[in-house]
DOMI-817667 format. One record per residue: residue in three letters; x, z, y negated of N, C-alpha, C in turn. Coordinates in steps of 0.2 Angstrom, whole numbers, padded with zeros to 4 digits, always signed. Last residue first. Layout:
BEGIN
ALAXZYXZYXZY;...
***
This chain:
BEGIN
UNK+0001-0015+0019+0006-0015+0024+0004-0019+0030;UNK-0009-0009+0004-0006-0014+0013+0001-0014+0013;UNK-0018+0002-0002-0010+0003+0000-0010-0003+0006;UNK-0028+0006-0013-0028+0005-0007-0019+0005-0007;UNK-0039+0018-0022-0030+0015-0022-0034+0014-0011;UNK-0050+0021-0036-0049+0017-0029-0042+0015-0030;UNK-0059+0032-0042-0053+0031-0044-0054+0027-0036;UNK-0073+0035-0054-0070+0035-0047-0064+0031-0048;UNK-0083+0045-0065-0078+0041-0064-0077+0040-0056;UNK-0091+0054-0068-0092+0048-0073-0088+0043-0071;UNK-0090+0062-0057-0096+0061-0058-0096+0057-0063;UNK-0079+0054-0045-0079+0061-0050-0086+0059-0052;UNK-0070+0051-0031-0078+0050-0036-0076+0057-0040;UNK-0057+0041-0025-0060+0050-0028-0065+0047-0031;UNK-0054+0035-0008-0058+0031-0014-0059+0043-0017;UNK-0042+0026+0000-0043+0031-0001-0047+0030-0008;UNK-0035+0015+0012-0036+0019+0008-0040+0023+0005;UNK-0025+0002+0021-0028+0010+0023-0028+0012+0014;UNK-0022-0015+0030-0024-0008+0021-0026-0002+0025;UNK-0020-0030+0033-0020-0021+0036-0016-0018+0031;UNK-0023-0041+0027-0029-0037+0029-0027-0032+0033;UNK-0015-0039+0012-0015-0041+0017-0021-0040+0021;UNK-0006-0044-0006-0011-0044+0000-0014-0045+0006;UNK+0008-0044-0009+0004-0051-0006+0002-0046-0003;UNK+0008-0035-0028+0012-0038-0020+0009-0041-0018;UNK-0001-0026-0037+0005-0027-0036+0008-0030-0027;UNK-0011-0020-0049-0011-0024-0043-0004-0026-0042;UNK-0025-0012-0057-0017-0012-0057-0016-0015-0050;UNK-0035-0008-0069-0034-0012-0063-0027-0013-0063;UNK-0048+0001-0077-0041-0002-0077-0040-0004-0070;UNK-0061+0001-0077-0059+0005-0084-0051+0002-0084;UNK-0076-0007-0074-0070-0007-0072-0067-0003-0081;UNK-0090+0003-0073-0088-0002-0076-0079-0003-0076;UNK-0096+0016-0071-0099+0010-0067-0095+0004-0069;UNK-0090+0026-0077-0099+0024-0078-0100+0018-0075;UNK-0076+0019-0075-0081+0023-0080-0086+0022-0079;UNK-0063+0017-0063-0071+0015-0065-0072+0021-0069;UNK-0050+0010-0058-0052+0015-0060-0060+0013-0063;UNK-0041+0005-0043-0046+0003-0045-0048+0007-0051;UNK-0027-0003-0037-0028+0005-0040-0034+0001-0044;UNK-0015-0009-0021-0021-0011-0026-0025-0003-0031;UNK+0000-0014-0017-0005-0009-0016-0009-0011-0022;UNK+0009-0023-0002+0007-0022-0009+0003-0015-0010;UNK+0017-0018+0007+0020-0024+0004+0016-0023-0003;UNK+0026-0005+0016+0022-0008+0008+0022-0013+0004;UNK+0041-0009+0021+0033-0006+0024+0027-0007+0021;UNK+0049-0018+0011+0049-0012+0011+0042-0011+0018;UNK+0053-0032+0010+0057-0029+0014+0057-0022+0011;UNK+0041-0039+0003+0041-0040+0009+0047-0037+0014;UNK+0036-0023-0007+0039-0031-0005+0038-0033+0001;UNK+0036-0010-0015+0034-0013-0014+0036-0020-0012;UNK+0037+0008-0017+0041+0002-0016+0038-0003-0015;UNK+0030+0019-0029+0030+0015-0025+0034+0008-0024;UNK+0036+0028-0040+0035+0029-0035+0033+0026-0029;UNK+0039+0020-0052+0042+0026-0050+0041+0028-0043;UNK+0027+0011-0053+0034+0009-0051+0038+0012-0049;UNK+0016+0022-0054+0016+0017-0050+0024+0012-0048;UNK+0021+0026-0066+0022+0031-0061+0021+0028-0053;UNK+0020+0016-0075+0025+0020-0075+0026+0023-0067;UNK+0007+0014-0074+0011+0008-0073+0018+0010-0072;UNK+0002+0026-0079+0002+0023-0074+0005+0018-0071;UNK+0006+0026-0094+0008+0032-0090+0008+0029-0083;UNK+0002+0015-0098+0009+0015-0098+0008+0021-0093;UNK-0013+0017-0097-0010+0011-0097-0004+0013-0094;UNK-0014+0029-0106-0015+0029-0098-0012+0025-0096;UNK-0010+0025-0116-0007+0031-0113-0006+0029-0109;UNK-0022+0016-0120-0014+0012-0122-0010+0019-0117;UNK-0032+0027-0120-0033+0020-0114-0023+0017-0115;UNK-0029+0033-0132-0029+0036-0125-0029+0031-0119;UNK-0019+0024-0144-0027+0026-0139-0028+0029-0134;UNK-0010+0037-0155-0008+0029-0151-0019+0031-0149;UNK-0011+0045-0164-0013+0038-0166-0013+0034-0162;UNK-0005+0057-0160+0000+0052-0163-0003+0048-0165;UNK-0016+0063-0153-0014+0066-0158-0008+0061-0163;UNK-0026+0048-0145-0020+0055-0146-0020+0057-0153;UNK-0044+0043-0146-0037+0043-0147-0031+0049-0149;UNK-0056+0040-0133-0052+0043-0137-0046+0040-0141;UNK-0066+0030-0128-0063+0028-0133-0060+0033-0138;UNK-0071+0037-0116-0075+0040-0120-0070+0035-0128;UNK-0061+0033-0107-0069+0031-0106-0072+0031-0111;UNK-0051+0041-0111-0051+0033-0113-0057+0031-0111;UNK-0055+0052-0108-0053+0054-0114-0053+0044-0115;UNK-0056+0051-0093-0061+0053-0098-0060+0052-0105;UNK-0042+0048-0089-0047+0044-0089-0054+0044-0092;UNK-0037+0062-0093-0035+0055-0100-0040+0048-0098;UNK-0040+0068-0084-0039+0072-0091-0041+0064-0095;UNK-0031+0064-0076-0038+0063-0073-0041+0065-0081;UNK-0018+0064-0080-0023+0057-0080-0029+0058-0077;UNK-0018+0077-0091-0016+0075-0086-0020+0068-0086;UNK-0014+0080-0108-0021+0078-0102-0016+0076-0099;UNK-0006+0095-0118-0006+0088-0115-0012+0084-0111;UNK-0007+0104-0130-0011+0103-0123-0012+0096-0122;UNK+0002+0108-0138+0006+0105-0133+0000+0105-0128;UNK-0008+0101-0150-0001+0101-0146+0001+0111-0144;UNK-0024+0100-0147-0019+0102-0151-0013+0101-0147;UNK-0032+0084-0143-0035+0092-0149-0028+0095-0152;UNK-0028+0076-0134-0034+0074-0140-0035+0079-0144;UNK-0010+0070-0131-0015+0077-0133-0020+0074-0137;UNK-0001+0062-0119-0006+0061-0125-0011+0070-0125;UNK+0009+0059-0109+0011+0065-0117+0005+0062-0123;UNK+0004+0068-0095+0004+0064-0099+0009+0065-0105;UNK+0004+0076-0077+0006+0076-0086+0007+0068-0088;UNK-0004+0071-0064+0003+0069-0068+0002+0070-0075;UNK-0014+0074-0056-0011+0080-0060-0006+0078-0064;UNK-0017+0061-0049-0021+0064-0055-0017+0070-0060;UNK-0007+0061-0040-0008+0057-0046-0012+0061-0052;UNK-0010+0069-0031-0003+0071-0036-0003+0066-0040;UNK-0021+0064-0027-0024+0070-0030-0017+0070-0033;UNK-0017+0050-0023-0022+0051-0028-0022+0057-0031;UNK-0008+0055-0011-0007+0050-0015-0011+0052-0022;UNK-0021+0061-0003-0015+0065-0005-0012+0062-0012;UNK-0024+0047-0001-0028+0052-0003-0026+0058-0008;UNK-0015+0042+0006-0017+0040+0001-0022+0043-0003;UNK-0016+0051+0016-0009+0050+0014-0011+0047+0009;UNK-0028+0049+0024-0027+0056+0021-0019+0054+0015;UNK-0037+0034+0023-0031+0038+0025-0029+0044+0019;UNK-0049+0024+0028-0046+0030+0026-0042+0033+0027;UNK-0047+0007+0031-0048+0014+0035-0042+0017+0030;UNK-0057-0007+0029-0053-0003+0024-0053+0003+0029;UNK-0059-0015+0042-0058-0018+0034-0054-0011+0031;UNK-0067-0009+0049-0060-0008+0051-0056-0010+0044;UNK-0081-0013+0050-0080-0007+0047-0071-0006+0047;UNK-0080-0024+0057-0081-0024+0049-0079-0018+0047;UNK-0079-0021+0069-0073-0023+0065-0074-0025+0057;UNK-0092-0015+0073-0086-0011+0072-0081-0012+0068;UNK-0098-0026+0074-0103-0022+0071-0094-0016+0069;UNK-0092-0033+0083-0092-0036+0078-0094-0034+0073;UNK-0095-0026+0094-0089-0025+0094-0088-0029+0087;UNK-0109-0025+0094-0105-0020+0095-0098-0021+0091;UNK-0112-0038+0101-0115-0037+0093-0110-0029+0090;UNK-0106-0038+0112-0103-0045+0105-0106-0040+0099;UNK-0116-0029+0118-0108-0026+0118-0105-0034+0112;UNK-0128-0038+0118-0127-0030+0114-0120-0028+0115;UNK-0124-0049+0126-0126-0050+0119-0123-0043+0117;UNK-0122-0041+0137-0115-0044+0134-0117-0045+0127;UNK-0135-0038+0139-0130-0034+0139-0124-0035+0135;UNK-0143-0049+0141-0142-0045+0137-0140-0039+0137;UNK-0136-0054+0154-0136-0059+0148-0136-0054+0140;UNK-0140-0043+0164-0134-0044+0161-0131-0049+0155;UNK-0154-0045+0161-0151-0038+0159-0145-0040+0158;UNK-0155-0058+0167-0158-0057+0160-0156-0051+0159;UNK-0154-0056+0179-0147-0061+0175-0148-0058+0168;UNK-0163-0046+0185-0154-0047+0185-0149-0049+0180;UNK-0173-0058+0185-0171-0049+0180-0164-0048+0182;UNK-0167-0066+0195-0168-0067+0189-0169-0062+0183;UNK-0167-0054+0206-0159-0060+0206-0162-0063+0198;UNK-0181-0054+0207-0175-0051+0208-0169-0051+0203;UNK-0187-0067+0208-0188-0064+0204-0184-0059+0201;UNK-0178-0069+0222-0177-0074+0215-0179-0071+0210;UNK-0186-0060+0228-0177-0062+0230-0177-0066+0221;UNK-0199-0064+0230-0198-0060+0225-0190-0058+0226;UNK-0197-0076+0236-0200-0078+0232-0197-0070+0225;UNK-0194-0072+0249-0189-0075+0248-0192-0076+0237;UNK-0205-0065+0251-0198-0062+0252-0193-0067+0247;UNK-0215-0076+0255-0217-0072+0248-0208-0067+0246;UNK-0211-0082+0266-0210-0085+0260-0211-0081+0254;
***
């Protein structure tokens, strides 16, 4: 009688390891797919660092020392204004609205349906640029600078 007694005992830790096993591989596999939400991608990455170098035509001191856009994100953080009068934020505005047309295709008969461009100053949205039907398979790509961070996603 005592055999068959510890047989059940048995066969009951049994169940309760494999009960809590499966819970631990749900929590897993649910703990991963959040993290899938946004994956890094060198290609938009890349993406950013040829952006930031893109010449402008705003100068804040003398001509012909143009600001590139990483130049000009600072310079509009700080409510600069060019040499012409115009504002450095109005620059950057068209500069990038510019270069974002120029070079990305976007729709539902391109690979790129949409793309999303975050820019921050000191913590505080600086500009936001949005274009296409958002999807949930994005890859992107986040620069930090020390007053600023620049965020480009890309779905498809």
């Amino acid at each position: 009688m005592k055999s068959k007694k510890a047989q059940q005992e048995m066969v009951g830790f049994a169940l309760i390891v494999v009960i809590v096993s499966v819970l631990i591989l749900i929590f897993f596999v649910f703990a991963l797919k959040k993290n899938t939400d946004f994956e890094q991608s060198y290609e938009v990455e890349a993406f950013i660092q040829a952006f930031l170098q893109q010449t402008t035509n705003c100068s804040t001191d003398y001509y012909p020392n143009y600001e590139d856009i990483q130049g000009l994100i600072f310079e509009c953080g700080k409510n600069s204004v060019c040499l012409g009068g115009i504002s450095s934020c109005e620059i950057l505005n068209l500069t990038i609205e510019k270069l974002l047309k120029d070079s990305l295709q976007v729709g539902e008969e391109f690979p790129m349906k949409a793309y999303s461009l975050e820019i921050f100053y000191l913590g505080d949205d600086l500009m936001f640029f949005e274009k296409g039907e958002l999807t949930k398979n994005n890859k992107g790509a986040v620069q930090k600078f020390q007053d600023a961070d620049i965020s480009l996603t890309f779905y498809s």
